[in-house]
C-alpha positions in Angstrom: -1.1 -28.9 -6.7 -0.8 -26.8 -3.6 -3.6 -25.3 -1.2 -4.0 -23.5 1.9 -7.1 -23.5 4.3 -7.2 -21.3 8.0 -7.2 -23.5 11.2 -10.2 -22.2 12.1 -13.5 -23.7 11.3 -16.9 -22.6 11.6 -19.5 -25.2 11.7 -23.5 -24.2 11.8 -24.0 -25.2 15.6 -21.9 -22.4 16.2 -23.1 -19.9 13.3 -26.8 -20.4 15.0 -25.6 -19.1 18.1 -24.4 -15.8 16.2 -26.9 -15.6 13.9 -30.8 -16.6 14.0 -30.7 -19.7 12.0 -29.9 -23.9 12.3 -27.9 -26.5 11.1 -31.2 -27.7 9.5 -32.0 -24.3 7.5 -28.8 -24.1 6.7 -28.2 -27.9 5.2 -31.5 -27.6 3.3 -30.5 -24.3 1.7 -26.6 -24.2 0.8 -26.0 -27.7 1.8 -22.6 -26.4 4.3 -22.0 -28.1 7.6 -18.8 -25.9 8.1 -16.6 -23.1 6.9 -13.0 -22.3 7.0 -12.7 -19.0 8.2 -9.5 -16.3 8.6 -10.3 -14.9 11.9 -7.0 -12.0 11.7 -8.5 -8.9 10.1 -4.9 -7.7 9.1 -4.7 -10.9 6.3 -6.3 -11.6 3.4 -6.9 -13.0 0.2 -3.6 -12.5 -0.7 -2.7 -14.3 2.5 -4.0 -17.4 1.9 -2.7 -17.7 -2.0 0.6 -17.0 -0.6 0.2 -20.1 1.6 -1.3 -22.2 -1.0 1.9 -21.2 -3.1 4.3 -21.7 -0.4 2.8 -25.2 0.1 2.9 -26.2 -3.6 6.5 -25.1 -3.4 7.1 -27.4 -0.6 5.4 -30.7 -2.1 6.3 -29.7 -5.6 10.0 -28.4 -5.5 10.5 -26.4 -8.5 11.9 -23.2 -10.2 9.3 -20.2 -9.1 11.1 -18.0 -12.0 9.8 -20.9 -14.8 6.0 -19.4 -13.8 4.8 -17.7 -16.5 1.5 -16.7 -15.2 -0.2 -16.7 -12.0 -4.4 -16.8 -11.9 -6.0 -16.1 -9.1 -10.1 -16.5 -9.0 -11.9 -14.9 -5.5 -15.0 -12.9 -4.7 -13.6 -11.3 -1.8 -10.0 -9.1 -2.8 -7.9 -8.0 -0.2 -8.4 -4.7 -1.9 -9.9 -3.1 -5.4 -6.2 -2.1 -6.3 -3.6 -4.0 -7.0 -5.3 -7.5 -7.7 -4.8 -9.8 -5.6 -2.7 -12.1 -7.7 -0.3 -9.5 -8.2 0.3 -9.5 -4.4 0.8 -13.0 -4.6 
């Protein structure tokens, strides 16, 4: 199994200071403490299934042309048009 997160996390003592809220509000509501978050607006969705892919490849040496199918779940596309997977 391969997966990517970004470097950069976001945790609720620093989302307060952005935003009018707490660690405390936040906890009791969504239960998060922190985020991973892709700061460079030029990347995307695409972006981080490539990197999820490219690790799998790396932990998992196999042939990419035996793939029959690639699935790719996310709220947030890079765009409406091509889907996102077929970026991938």
């Amino acid at each position: 199994m391969g997966g990517y997160v970004p470097d950069y996390i976001l945790d609720n003592e620093e989302l307060s200071r952005m935003v009018d809220t707490s660690d405390e509000w936040i906890m009791s509501r969504v239960g998060i403490r922190t985020r991973h978050i892709l700061k460079d607006p030029n990347l995307g969705s695409s972006y981080l299934g490539i990197k999820a892919v490219e690790n799998l490849l790396a932990n998992h040496p196999f042939d990419i042309n035996s793939v029959d199918a690639l699935i790719c779940c996310t709220t947030t596309p890079d765009h409406l048009f091509p889907s996102t997977a077929s970026k991938i």
